[in-house]
N, C-alpha and C positions, 0 to 999 in steps of 0.2 A: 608739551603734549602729555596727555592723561595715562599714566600705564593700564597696556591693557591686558586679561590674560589670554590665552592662547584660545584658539575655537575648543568649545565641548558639545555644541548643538548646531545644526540646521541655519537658527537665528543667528546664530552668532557670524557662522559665515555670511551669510546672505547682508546681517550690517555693514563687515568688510568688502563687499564686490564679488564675492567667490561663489563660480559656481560650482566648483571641485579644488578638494587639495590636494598637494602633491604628495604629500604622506600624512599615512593615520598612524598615531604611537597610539599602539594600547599597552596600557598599565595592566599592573598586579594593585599597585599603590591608589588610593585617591591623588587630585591634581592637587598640589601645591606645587605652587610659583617662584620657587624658593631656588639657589644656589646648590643646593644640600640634595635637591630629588634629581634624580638623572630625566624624568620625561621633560622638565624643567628646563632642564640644560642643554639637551640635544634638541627639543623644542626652539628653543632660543638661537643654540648656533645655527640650527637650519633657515630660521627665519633670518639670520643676521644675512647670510647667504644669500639671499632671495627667494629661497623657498616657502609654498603654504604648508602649516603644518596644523593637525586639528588632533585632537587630544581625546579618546577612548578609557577613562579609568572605569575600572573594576566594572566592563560588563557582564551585564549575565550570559556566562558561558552556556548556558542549554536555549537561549534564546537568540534566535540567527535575526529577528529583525532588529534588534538593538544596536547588533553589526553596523546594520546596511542603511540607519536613520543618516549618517554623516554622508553618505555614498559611497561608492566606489574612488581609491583615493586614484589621480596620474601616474606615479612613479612608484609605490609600493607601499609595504605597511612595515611598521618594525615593533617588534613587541619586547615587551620588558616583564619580568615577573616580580618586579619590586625592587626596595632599597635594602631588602632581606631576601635570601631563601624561603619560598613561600612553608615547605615542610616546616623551615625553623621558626617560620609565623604562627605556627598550627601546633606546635607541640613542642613537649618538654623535652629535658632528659631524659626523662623517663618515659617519653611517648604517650605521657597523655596529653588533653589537648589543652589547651592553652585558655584562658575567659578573655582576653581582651588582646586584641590586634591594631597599635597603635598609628599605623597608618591607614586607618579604614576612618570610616566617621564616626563619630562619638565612639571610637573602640571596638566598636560591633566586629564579631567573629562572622566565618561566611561568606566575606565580599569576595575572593578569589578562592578558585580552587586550588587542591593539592597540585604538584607540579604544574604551576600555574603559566610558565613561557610556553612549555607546551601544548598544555592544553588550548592557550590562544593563540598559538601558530596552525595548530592541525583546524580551529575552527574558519581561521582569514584561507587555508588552503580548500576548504571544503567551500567558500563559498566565492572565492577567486580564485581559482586551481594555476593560473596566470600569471600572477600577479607576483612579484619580489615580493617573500616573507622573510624578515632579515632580523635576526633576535640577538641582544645583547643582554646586559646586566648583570648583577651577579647570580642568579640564577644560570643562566647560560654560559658565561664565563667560567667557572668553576664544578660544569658538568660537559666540559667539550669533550672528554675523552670518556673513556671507560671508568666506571668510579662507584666509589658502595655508598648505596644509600640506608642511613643509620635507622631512619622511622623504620624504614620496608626491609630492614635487616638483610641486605640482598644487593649483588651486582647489577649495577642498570651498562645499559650501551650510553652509548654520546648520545645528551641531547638533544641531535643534528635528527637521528635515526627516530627518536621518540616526537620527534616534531614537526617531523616534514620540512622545515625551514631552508630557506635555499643557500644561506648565508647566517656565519653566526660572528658577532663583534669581540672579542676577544679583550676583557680589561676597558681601562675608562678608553671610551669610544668616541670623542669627540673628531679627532684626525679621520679616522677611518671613515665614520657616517658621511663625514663633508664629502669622501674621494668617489663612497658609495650614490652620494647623490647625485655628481659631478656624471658623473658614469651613465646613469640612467637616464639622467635629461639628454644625454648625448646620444641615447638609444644602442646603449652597449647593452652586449648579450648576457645571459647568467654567467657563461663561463670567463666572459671578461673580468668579471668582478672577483674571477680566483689567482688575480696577482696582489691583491691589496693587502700592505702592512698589517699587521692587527686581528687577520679575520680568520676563521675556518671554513671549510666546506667539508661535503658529505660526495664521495663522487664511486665509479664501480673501475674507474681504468687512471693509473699510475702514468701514464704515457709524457704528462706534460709538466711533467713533478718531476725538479733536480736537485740533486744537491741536497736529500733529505737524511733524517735520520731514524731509523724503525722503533717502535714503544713495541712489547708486548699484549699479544691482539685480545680482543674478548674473549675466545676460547683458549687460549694460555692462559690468560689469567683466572680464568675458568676450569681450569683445569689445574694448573698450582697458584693459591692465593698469595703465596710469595711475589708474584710475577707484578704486583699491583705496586708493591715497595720498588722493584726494578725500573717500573713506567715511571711513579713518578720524580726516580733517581736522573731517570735521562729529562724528564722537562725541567726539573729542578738544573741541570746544566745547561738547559735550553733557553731560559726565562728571559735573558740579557736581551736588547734590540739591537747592541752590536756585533754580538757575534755567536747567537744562538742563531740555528740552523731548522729549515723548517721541517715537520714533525709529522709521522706515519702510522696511524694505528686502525688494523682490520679491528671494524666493528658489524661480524657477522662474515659470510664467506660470499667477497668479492665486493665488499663494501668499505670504501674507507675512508676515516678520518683524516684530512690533510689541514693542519696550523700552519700558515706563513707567521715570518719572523714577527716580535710584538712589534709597536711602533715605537716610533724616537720619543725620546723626551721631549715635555714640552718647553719651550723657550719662557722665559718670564714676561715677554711680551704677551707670546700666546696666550700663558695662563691669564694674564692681566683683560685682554680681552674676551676672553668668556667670563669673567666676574664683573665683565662691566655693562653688559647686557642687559636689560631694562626688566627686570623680573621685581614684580609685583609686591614679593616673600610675604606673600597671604593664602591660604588655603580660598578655593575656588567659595563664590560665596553661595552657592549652591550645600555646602555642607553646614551652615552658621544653625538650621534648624535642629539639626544632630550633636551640635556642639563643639562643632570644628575637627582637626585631627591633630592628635597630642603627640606626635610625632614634630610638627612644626614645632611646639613649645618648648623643644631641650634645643634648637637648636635655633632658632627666631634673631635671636641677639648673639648668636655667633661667627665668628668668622672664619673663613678657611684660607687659612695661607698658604701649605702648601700640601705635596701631595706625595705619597712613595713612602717607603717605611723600609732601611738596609736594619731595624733588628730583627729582620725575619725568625721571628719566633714561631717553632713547631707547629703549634696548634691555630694559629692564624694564615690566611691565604691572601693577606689586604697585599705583601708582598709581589703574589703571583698576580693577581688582580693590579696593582696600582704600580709595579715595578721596585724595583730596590734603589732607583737611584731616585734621590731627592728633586721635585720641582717643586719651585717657588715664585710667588705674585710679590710684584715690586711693594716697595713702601703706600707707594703715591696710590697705586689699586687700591690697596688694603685702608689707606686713611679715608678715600671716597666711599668705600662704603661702610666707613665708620659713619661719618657724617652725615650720609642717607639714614641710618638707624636713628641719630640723634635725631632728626626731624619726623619720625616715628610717632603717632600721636600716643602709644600706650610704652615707648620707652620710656625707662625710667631713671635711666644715668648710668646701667649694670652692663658694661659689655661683658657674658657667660665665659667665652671662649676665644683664645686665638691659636690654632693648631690644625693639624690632622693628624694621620692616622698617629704619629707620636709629635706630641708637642713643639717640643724643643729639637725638631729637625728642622733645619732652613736650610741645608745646602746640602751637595753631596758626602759622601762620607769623606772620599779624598780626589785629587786631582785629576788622578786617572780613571775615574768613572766616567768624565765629560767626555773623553774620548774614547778610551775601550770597556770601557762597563765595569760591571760589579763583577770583583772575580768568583766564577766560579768551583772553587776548591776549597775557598775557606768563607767564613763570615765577619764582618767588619766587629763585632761586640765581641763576640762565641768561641771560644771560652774565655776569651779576653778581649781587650779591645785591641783593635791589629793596630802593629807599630804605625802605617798610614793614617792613622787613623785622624782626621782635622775637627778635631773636638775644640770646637768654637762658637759661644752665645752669644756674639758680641752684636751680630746682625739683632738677633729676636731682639738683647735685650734694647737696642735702641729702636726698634720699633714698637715695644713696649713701651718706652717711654714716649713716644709720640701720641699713640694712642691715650696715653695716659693726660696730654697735656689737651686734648681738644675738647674746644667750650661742649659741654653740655656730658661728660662723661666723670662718672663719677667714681667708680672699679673698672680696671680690668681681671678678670680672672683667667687660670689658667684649670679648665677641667679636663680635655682630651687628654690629660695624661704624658707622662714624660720621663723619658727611660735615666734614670736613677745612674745608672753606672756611666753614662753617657758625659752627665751631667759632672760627676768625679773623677772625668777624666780630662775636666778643661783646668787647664792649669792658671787662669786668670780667678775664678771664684767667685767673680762678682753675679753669676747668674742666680745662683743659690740668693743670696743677698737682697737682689731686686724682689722673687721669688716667694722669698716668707716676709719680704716689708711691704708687699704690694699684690698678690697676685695670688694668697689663697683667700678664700672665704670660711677660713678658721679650721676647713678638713682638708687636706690634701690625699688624693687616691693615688696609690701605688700597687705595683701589681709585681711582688716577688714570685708569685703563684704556687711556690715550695718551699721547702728550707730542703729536702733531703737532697744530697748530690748527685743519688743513682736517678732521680727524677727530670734535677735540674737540665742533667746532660740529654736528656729525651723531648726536652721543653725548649731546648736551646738559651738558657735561660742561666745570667751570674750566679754566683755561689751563696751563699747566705752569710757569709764574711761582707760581701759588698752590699750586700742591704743592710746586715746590721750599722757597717758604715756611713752610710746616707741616714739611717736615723739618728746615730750619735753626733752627726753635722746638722742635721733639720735640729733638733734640740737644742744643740750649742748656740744656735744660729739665733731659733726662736728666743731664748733665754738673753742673747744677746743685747736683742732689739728689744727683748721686754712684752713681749706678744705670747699667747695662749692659743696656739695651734697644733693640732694633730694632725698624724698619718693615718689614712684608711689602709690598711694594703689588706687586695686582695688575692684568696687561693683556689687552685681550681683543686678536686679530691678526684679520685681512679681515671687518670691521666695514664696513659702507658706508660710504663715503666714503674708503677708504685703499686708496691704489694701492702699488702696491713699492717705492717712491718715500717713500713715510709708514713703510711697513713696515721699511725699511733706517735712516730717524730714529728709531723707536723704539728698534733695535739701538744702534747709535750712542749713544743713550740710556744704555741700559744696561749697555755697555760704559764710558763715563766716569766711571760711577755704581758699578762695580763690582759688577752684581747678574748674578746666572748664575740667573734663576727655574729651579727643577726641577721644576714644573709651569704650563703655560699654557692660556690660554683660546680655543678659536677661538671664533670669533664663529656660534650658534646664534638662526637665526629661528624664535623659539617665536610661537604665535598671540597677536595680541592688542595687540603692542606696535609703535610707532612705527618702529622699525626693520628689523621684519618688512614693513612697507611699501613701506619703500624699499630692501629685498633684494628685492622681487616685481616693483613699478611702476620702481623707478628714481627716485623722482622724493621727496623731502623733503615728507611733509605736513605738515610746522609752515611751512614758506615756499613750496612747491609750483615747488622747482625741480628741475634735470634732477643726478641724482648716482651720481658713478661706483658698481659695483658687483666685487666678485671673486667669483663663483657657479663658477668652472671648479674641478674639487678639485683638481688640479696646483698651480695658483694658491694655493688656499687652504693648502696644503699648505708652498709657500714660504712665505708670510708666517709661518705657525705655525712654521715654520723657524729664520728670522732670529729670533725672540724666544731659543730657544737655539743660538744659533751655534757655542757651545764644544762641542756635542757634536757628536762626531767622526761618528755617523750621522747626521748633517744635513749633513757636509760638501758632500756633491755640490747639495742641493737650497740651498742658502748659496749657492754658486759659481753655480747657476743665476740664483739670484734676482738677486747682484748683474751678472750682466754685460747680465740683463733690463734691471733698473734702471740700466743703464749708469755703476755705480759700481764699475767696475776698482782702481781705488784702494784699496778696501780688502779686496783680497785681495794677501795677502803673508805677512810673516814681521816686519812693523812692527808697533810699538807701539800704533799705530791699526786695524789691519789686521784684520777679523772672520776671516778662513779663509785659511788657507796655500794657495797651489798646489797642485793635482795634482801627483804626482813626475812629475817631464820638464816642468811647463811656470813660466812666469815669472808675475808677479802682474799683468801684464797680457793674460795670457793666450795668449801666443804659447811653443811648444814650442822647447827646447834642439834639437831635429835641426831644427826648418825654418826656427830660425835659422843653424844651422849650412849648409842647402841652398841658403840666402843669397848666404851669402858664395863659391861654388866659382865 
């Protein structure tokens, strides 16, 4: 049978028999049919289920009959604001706006608006006041409680309060949407649906909530910005599905946010049967005039094996979002839909990727996560890798080689990226090995993100001894086999915890190292993550102490600076930063030296005439 994509119009249903669906997903995102987009997937499992499900991307929010052309859906609407943070779609670092929006069609800026779950939950409530509005994604996911939003420099409420939505899905959603749909065909009430794994709600009475644990409310933290590091010190103890406890926070007076516990991990069966789902992995052809969406094409030809990320690093939330403990899709999944891509009319032998959020994770960290979770006290990597710790490739690398051996595949590469210490700490070696004889495409990305250690420890992030050692092995390695491969690693600059001081070690760094990055990272507080905490409070919520911050953009602006020094339009903001930093020293015309002088002055910064007005 012909895959087909999910309904987007009128026609479409009316070819299938339909004369109402059971739910309308509205996107932030255009539809692609892919593995990779969640309307995609939660589309797919509902329909594996038995449900209709009709697909809403990027309508125009100020026009209510765009809404209403699909109809009114049976059991509800659930909305998504994208595969991104819509704000992080729209803007920079630096808060200006962004030229092109890669899940939009041909790029185009404007397809959704600014907090965009929102704003499409409050339009389906305004025009079915009725009706289950039920919103997941990482958008919603990641604003469920009280949290600063970095565009609008400003504490917002839970998304719940900003949206009207009746229901919010917490993290990947697929378990919970099924229990939620299950629920609703059965003609369960709203508040039925406040026992389910996974989800949040928005409610005024505590009555039928036990066993909970209280966050510090809006107005606490409103009132001391420390109190933001304390909230999300207690969900960070909270995150586990075994034995985090559900979650209490006033947003507004007599209003409150109530999290039940996440959900379970998934089994590898489970996983296996949502990637085996008959999805299209083609952007709707409604966009072929626009020129498709360039978001399918980083990802088109790759694979996702598995799911969860335990090196919870600071500045990322895929943690809180995806869980700490590792899921994985069997071999036999993963080779089927290698085989689907080989019969692909525009593949070309290249499978991109085999990973998620970190690569070279395929199982849990160690034994006792299957049953009691990820512990809460310490970190599996952070600052070292914990003596549990079951640093083993032996899974990837032979499914690498399987991949590797089926007719019609000509590379596999690995670009999702792959934690380096992780990696040096399997005491077999052969992964490295497979690694640089097979599975770069001549650059390999790494992401040390500092050298300095007062930084590392705020990033959560090994020490710059353990990166220098993975390069002196990737070299050894490469020279071995006789192959001309490099490392990219990437830094992110005014990170919390890095003064100009860390910022000019970095340079220093990089200059020794002979790396000129032609693109750098400033450091963006997105909602949700550890280090968005301590860019708002100041204050470290893994140890709840006091840590420096750079929030001025001048400031941010040098450090982003120093990371490229050699460019001649940085030189003024370079000279600035160093005489900040009070490292005169290395401005000159030396071999050490990051910036030349100003013409007229000396590399310690005194001009040729007012030495000259000196000496009369």
């Amino acid at each position: 049978m012909t895959q087909r994509f999910l309904p987007v119009c009128r026609e479409d249903m009316e070819e299938r028999g339909w004369e109402q669906a059971d739910f309308l997903f509205v996107s932030g995102d255009a539809y692609v049919d892919h593995p990779s987009f969640a309307p995609a997937v939660i589309g797919r499992v509902l329909e594996a289920a038995g449900y209709k499900v009709a697909i809403l991307p990027q309508p125009d929010w100020q026009d209510p009959s765009v809404w209403t052309a699909l109809g009114r859906p049976r059991l509800g609407v659930l909305v998504c604001g994208g595969n991104l943070d819509s704000m992080l779609c729209h803007y920079t670092a630096a808060r200006n706006p962004r030229t092109a929006d890669k899940y939009s069609p041909g790029g185009a800026m404007g397809c959704r608006p600014d907090h965009a779950t929102a704003v499409y939950a409050r339009m389906v409530k305004r025009l079915w006041p009725d009706l289950p509005v039920i919103i997941g994604g990482i958008e919603a996911s990641l604003r469920r409680f009280v949290h600063y939003d970095y565009w609008e420099d400003k504490l917002l409420s839970s998304i719940l309060a900003a949206s009207g939505a009746d229901l919010l899905v917490c993290g990947m959603g697929e378990t919970a949407v099924r229990e939620i749909a299950d629920y609703l065909a059965g003609g369960a009430s709203g508040e039925d649906l406040h026992y389910i794994r996974g989800t949040a709600f928005l409610t005024d009475s505590l009555q039928n909530v036990e066993d909970y644990v209280t966050l510090p409310s809006l107005e606490e933290i409103r009132r001391d910005k420390t109190m933001l590091a304390r909230a999300y010190h207690v969900q960070n103890e909270n995150f586990d599905p075994h034995y985090g406890k559900t979650l209490v926070q006033e947003n507004g007076k007599g209003r409150y946010v109530v999290q039940n516990p996440a959900v379970l991990p998934l089994t590898e069966a489970e996983m296996d049967a949502i990637y085996d789902l008959p999805y299209t992995r083609q952007w709707h052809p409604m966009y072929d005039k626009d020129g498709g969406i360039a978001a399918l094409e980083e990802v088109k030809f790759s694979i996702v094996s598995s799911r969860g990320c335990f090196g919870s690093c600071s500045f990322c939330a895929i943690h809180a979002h995806q869980g700490r403990i590792i899921q994985a899709r069997s071999h036999a999944s993963i080779l089927r839909e290698a085989r689907l891509m080989t019969q692909m009319p525009d593949f070309k032998g290249y499978i991109n990727d085999v990973g998620g959020p970190t690569a070279n994770f395929r199982h849990p960290a160690c034994q006792k996560q299957l049953t009691q979770g990820a512990c809460s006290f310490r970190q599996c990597l952070f600052p070292a890798p914990c003596p549990n710790l079951d640093a083993d490739h032996s899974d990837y690398v032979s499914l690498l080689r399987e991949l590797r051996a089926l007719p019609g595949v000509k590379k596999v590469f690995i670009r999702s990226g792959i934690r380096y210490d992780y990696l040096l700490a399997d005491s077999r070696h052969d992964f490295l090995d497979e690694l640089c004889r097979y599975h770069v495409s001549g650059q390999l990305k790494v992401a040390p993100e500092h050298i300095s250690p007062a930084v590392l420890q705020r990033m959560g992030k090994p020490g710059k001894d353990v990166y220098l050692r993975f390069v002196r092995e990737f070299n050894r390695k490469n020279r071995e086999i006789g192959k001309e491969q490099y490392l990219v690693p990437y830094f992110i600059s005014s990170h919390p915890g890095c003064t100009l001081r860390n910022a000019v070690e970095l340079a220093e760094f990089l200059r020794d190292a002979g790396r000129r990055p032609e693109q750098v990272q400033d450091f963006i507080p997105t909602p949700g993550s550890a280090s968005t905490a301590m860019y708002y409070s100041g204050i470290d919520p893994y140890t709840m102490e006091p840590v420096f911050v750079t929030r001025n953009p001048h400031e941010k602006a040098m450090q982003r600076a120093l990371m490229q020094y050699t460019n001649p339009r940085n030189q003024a903001l370079v000279l600035e930063a160093l005489r900040k930093a009070g490292r005169e020293d290395l401005i000159g015309t030396g071999p050490r030296c990051l910036v030349a002088p100003e013409k007229g002055r000396t590399g310690r910064g005194r001009t040729e005439a007012r030495r000259s007005r000196g000496k009369r």
